[in-house]
C-alpha positions as CSV (number, residue, x, y, z in Angstrom):
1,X,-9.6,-8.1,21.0
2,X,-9.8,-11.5,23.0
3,X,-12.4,-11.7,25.7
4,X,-14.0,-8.4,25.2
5,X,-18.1,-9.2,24.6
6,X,-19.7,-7.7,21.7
7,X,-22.7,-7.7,21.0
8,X,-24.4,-7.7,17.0
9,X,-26.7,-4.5,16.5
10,X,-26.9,-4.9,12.6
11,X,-25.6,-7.5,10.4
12,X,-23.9,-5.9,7.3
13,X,-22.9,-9.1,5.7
14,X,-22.1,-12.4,6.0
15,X,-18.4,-11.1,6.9
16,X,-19.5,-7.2,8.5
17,X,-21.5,-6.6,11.3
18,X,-22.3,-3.2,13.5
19,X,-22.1,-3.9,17.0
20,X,-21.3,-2.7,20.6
21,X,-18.3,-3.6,22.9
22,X,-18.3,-4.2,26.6
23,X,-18.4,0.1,27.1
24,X,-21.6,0.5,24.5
25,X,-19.2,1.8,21.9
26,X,-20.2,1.4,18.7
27,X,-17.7,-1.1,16.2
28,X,-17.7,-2.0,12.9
29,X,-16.3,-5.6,13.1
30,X,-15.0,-7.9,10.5
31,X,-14.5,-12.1,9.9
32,X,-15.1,-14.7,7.5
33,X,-18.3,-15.7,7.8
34,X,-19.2,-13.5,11.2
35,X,-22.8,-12.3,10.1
36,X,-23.9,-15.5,9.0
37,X,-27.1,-16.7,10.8
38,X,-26.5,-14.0,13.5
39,X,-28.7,-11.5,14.4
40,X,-29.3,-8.5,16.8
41,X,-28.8,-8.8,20.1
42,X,-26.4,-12.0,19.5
43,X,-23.1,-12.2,21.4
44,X,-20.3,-12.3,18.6
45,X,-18.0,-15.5,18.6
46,X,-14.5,-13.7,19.5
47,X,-12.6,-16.7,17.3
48,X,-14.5,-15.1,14.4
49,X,-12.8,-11.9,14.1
50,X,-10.4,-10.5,12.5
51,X,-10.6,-7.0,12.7
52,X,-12.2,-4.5,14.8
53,X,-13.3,-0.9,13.4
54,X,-14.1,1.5,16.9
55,X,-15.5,4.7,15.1
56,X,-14.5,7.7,17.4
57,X,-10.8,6.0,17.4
58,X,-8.6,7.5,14.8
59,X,-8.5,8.6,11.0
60,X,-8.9,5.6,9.5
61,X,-12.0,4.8,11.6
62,X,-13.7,7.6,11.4
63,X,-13.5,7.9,7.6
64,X,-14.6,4.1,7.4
65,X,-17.7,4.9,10.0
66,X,-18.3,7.6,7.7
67,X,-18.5,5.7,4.2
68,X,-19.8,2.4,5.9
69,X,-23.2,3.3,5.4
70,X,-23.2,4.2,1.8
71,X,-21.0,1.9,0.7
72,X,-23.1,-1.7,-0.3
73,X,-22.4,-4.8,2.0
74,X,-20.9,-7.0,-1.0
75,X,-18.3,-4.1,-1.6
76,X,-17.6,-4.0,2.1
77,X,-17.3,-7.7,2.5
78,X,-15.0,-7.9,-1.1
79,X,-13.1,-5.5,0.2
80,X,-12.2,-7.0,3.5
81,X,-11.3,-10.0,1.9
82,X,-8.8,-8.4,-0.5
83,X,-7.1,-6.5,2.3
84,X,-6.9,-9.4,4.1
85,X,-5.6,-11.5,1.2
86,X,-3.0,-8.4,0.6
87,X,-1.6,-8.7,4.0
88,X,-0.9,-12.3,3.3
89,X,0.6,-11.9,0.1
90,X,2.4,-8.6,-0.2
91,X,6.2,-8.3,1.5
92,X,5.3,-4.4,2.8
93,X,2.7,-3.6,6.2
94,X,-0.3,-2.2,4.7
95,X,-2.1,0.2,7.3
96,X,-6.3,0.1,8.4
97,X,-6.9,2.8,5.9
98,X,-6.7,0.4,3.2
99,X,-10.5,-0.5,4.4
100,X,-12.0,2.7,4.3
101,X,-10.0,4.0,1.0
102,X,-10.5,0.8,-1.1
103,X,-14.3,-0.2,-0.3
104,X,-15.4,4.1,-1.2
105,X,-13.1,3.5,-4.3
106,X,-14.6,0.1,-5.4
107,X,-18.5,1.4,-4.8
108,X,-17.8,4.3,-7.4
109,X,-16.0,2.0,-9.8
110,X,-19.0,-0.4,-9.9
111,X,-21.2,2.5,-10.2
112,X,-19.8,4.3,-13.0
113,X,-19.4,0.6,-14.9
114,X,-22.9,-0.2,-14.0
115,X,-23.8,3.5,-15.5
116,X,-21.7,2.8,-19.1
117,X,-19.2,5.4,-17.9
118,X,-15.4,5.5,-19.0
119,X,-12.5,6.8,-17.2
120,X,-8.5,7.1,-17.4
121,X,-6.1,5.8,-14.8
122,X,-2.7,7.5,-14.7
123,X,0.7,5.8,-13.7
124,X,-0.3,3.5,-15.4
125,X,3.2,2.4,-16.4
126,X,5.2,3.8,-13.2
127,X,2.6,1.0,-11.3
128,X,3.7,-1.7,-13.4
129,X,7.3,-0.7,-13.5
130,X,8.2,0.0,-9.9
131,X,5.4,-2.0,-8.1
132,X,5.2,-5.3,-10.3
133,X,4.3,-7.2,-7.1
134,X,1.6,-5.1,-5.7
135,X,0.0,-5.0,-9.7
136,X,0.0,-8.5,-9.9
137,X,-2.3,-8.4,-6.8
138,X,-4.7,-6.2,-8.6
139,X,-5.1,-7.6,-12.0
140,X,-6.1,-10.6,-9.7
141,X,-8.3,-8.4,-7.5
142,X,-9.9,-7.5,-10.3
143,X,-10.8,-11.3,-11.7
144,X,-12.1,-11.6,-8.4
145,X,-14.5,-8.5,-8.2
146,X,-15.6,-9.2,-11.5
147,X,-16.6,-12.6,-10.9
148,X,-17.7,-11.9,-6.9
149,X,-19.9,-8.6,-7.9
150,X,-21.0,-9.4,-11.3
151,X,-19.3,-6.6,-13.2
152,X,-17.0,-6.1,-15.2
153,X,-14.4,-3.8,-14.6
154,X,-11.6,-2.8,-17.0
155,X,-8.3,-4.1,-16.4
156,X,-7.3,-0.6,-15.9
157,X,-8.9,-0.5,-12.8
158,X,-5.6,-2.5,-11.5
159,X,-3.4,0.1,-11.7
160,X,-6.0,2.5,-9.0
161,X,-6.5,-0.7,-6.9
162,X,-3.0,-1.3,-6.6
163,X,-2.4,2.8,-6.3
164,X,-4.2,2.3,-3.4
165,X,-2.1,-0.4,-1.8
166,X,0.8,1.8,-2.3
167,X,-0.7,4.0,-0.7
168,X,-1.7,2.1,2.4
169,X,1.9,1.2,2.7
170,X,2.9,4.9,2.8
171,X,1.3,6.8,5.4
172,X,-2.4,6.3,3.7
173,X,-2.3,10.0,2.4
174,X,-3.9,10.1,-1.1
175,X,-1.0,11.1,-3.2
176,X,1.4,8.6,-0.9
177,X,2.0,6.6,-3.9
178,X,2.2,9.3,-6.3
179,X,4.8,11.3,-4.5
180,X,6.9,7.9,-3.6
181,X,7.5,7.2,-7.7
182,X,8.5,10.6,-8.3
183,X,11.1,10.3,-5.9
184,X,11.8,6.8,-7.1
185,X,11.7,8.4,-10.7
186,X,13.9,11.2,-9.7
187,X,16.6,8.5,-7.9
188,X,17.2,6.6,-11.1
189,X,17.2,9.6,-13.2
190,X,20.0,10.8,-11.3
191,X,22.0,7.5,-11.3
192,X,21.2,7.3,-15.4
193,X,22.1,10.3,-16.6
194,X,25.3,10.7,-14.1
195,X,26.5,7.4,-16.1
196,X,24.5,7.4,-19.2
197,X,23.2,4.7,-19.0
198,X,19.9,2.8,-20.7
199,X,17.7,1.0,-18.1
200,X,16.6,-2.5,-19.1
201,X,13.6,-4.0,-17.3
202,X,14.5,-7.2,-18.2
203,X,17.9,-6.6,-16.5
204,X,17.9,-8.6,-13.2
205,X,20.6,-6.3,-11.6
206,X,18.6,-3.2,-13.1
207,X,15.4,-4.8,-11.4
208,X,16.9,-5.4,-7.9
209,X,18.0,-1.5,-8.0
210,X,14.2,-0.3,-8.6
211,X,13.0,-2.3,-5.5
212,X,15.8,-1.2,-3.1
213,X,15.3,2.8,-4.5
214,X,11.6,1.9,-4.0
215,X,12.1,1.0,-0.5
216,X,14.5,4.0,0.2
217,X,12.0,6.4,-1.4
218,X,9.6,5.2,0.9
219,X,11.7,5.7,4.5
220,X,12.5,8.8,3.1
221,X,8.3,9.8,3.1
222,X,8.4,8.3,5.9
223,X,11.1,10.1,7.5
224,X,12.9,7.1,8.6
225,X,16.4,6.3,8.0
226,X,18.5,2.6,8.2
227,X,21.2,4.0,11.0
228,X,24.2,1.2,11.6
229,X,27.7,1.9,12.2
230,X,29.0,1.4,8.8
231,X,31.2,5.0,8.3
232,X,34.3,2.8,8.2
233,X,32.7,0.6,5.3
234,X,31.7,3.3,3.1
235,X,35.1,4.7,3.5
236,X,36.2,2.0,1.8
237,X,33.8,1.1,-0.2
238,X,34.6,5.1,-1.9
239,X,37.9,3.9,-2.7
240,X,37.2,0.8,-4.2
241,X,33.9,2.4,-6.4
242,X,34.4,5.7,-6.6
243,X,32.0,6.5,-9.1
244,X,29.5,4.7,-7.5
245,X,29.5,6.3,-4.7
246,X,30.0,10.0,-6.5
247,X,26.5,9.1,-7.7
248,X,25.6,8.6,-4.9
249,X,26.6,11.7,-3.2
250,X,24.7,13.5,-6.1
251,X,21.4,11.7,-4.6
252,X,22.1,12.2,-1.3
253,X,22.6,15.9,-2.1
254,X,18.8,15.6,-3.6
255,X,17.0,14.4,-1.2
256,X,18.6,16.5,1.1
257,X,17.4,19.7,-0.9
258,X,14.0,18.3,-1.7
259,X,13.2,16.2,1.5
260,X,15.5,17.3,4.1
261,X,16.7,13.5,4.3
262,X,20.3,13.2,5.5
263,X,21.4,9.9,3.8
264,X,23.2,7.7,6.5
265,X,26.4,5.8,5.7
266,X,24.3,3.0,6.0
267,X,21.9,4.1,3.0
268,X,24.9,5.5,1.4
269,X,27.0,2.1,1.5
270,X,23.7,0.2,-0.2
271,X,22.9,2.0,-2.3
272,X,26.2,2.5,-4.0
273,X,26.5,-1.3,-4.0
274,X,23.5,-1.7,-5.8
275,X,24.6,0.7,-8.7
276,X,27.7,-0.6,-8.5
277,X,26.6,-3.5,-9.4
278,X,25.3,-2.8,-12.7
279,X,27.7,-0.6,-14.0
């Protein structure tokens, strides 16, 4: 990104321009304050940017070249800001398509506000439940989109702002999110009903499971898997907790039949320590 001249061919906003790089390609660049006072033909300052869009590169480039132009320059520029402000605060990497998804999301939301429409949201309580971190982000998002576009969206829309988050942090595919709950859903199901137990949310133990099952849902979309040498461990962690880890067999047995995810003893060993220690 350093030392590579670019030069402005349309000015977006005060934080979005359109411009070439050293090989005439076009580039959809981003930066705090970047289109102020420039104009075509400038060279851009390269201290100024934060993020470079090239539009033939890959998915999430070419669908953002392909909404940029419809999508208004304050949605653009709010939405820049809120990725960038996610990356800051949320623990998880949050891929590019972030941009392009959010900023076409956000332009229809204003629109259908602006237009007196009304709309439903679903997982609703699944957001809040499993993802309390990324819906706190939101609700804020959503303070700030109010006050920064002059609307005033529900405070519903959190829940499909922070959907989309999710999904950025899953492989950017639509239904990323969706499909990582279920199996989050499915995980604790199995644990509560092998035990028969009754989840609190207020239960700090309870609350530590959901994020670990959250992250372990999430390699297993991914199809990645934490692989140490911990066989010996789990050995004897079985015979200290067995029915920990009998639940545990039951989920790996899942996710084997619905994802073709062969748990490691490494998943295996914290995962049963995490039930176990609620039990």
């Amino acid at each position: 990104m350093r030392g590579e001249a670019m030069i402005v061919r349309r000015v977006l906003n005060n934080s979005v321009v359109d411009a070439l790089d050293d090989s005439l390609q076009e580039v959809i660049v981003f930066g705090r304050g970047i289109g102020f006072a420039s104009k075509p033909g400038d060279t851009i300052d390269q201290s100024m940017i934060e993020k470079i869009f090239r539009l033939d590169d890959d998915a999430a480039s070419r669908h953002f070249a392909s909404i940029v132009g419809s999508v208004p320059a304050e949605v653009l520029s709010a939405t820049a800001d809120l990725v960038t402000r996610a990356r800051a605060e949320l623990t998880a990497k949050i891929s590019d398509s972030l941009y392009a998804s959010l900023a076409d999301h956000l332009s229809f939301a204003v629109q259908r506000v602006r237009s007196g429409e009304q709309f439903t949201v679903p997982l609703a309580v699944e957001v809040q439940r499993f993802y309390p971190s990324e819906y706190a982000f939101a609700r804020s998002a959503v303070a700030e989109l109010n006050d920064r576009l002059d609307v005033e969206l529900p405070a519903e829309e959190a829940t499909s702002i922070a959907l989309h988050v999710i999904n950025a942090q899953v492989g950017g595919a639509a239904d990323s999110a969706a499909r990582m709950m279920e199996l989050t859903r499915a995980v604790l199901d199995i644990v509560r009903l092998h035990f028969g137990l009754d989840y609190r949310d207020d239960d700090p133990a309870y609350l530590r499971f959901v994020t670990h099952v959250r992250f372990f849902a999430q390699r297993v979309l991914l199809g990645e898997s934490v692989q140490r040498d911990d066989a010996e461990l789990l050995q004897l962690l079985r015979s200290q907790r067995p029915a920990a880890f009998v639940s545990v067999d039951k989920v790996d047995a899942f996710v084997m039949r619905s994802h073709g995810h062969a748990m490691s003893a490494s998943e295996k060993v914290y995962l049963g320590l995490h039930i176990a220690n609620f039990l």
